[in-house]
C-alpha positions in Angstrom: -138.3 -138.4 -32.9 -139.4 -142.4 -33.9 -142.5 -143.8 -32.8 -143.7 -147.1 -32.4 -144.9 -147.2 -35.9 -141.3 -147.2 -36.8 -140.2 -149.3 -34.8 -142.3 -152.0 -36.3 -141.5 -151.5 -39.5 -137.7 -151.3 -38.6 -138.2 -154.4 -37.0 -139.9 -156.1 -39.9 -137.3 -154.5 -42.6 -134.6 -156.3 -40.4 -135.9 -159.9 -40.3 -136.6 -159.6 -44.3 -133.3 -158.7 -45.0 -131.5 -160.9 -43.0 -133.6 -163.5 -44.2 -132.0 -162.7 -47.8 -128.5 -162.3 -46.4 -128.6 -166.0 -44.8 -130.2 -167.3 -48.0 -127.6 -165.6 -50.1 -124.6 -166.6 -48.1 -126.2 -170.1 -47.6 -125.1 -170.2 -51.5 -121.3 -170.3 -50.0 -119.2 -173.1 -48.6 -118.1 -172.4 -44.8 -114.4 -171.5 -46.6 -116.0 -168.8 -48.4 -117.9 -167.2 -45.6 -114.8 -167.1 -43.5 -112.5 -166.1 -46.0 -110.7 -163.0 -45.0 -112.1 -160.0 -48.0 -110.4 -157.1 -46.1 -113.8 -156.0 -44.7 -114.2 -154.2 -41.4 -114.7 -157.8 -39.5 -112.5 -159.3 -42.0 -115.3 -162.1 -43.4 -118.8 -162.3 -44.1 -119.4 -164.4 -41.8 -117.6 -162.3 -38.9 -119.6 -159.4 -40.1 -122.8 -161.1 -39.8 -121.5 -162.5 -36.5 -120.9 -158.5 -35.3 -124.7 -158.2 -36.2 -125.9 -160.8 -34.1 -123.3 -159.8 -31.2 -124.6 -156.2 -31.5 -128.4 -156.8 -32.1 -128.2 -158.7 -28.8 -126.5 -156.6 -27.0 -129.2 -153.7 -28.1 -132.0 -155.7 -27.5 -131.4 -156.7 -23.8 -130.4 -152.9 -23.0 -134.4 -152.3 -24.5 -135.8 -155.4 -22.5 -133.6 -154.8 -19.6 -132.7 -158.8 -19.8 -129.4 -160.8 -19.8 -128.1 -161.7 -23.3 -129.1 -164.0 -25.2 -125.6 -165.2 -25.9 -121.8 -165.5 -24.1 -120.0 -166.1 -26.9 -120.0 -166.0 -30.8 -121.4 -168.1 -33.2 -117.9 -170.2 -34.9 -120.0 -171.6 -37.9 -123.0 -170.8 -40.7 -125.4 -173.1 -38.5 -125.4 -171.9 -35.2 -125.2 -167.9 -36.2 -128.1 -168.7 -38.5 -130.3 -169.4 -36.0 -128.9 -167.6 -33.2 -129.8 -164.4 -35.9 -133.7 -166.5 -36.1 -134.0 -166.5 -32.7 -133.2 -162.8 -32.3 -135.3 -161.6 -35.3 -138.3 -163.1 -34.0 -137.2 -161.3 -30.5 -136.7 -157.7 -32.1 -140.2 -158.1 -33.9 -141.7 -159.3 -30.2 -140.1 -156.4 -28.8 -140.9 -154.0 -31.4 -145.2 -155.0 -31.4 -144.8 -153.7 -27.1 -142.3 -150.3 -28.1 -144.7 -147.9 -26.9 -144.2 -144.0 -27.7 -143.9 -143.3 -24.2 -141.2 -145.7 -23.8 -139.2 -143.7 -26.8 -139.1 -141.0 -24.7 -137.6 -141.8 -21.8 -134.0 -142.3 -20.9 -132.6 -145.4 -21.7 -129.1 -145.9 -19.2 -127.1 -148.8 -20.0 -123.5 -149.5 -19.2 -120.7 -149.9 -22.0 -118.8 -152.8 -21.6 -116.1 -151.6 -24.7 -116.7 -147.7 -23.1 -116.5 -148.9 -19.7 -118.8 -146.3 -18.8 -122.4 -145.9 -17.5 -124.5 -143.8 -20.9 -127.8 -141.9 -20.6 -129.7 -141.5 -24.2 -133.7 -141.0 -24.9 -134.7 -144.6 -25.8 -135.8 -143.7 -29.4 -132.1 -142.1 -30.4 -130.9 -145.5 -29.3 -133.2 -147.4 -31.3 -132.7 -145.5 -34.4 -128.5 -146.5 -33.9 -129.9 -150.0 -33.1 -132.0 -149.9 -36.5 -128.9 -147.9 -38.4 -126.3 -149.9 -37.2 -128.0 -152.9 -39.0 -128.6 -151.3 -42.0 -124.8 -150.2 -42.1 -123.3 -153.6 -41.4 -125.7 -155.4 -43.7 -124.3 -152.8 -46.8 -121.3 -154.5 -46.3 -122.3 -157.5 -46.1 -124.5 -157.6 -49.2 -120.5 -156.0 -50.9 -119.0 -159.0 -49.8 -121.6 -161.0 -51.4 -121.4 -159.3 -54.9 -117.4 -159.8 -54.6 -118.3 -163.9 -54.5 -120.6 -163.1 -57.1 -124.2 -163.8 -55.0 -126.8 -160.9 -55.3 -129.0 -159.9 -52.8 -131.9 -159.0 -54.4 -134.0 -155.6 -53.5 -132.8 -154.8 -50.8 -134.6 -151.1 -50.5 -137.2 -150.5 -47.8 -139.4 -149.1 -50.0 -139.5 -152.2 -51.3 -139.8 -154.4 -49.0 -143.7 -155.0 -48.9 -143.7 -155.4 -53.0 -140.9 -158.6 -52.2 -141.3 -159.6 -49.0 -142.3 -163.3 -48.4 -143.5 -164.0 -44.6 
């Protein structure tokens, strides 16, 4: 099991990495972000775009809230800092995770499922944490393939880089 320690520091690798995926893909025109590369959500930009879709989605299920956000982000701009507004969210919500929290049941209802699911909150904040880290590997490949690096991009890392 997690525990609020992780959490934190989850929450912390996230907004440092997306900062340097935004500044790196800031480096390309609008055409070039939604360029079709073959990827899983086609574009860079509609990968990014699943991220903030699915990080909100996450986040209200933990703060049993409403979305942030109805529809998706069509341009660099506005899916830059709809992803500002929900880093600084997810670190909020990560300093009042509590351990006991973790452990409980977290229900939710699917909206692509249509179903009602039942997980211990800390399984479903490690997928939250994964998923990000999964999505942002291919967006840091879709990068590379316009030529734009990263950086470091290892959590081990992170405190030897990171800029706050």
């Amino acid at each position: 099991m997690i525990d609020r320690d992780y959490v934190r520091l989850m929450a912390r690798y996230n907004r440092w990495m997306n900062g340097k995926l935004y500044a790196a893909a800031a480096s390309l025109n609008e055409e070039q972000r939604q360029l079709d590369k073959g990827a899983f959500f086609k574009s860079l930009h509609g990968t990014l775009a699943h991220l903030v879709w699915a990080d909100d989605i996450w986040l209200a299920r933990f703060e049993a809230t409403p979305q942030r956000y109805s529809d998706k982000a069509d341009n660099f701009v506005a899916l830059s800092e709809r992803r500002l507004v929900l880093d600084n969210a997810i670190l909020a919500w990560a300093t009042s995770v509590s351990n006991n929290w973790l452990q409980e049941e977290l229900r939710w209802d699917s909206g692509i499922y249509q179903q009602t699911f039942s997980r211990p909150a800390w399984i479903t904040v490690s997928h939250f944490f994964n998923h990000q880290t999964h999505h942002r590997g291919q967006a840091t490949t879709l990068l590379m393939q316009f030529g734009v690096d990263p950086g470091v991009t290892d959590l081990a890392f992170m405190d030897m880089t990171e800029t706050q």
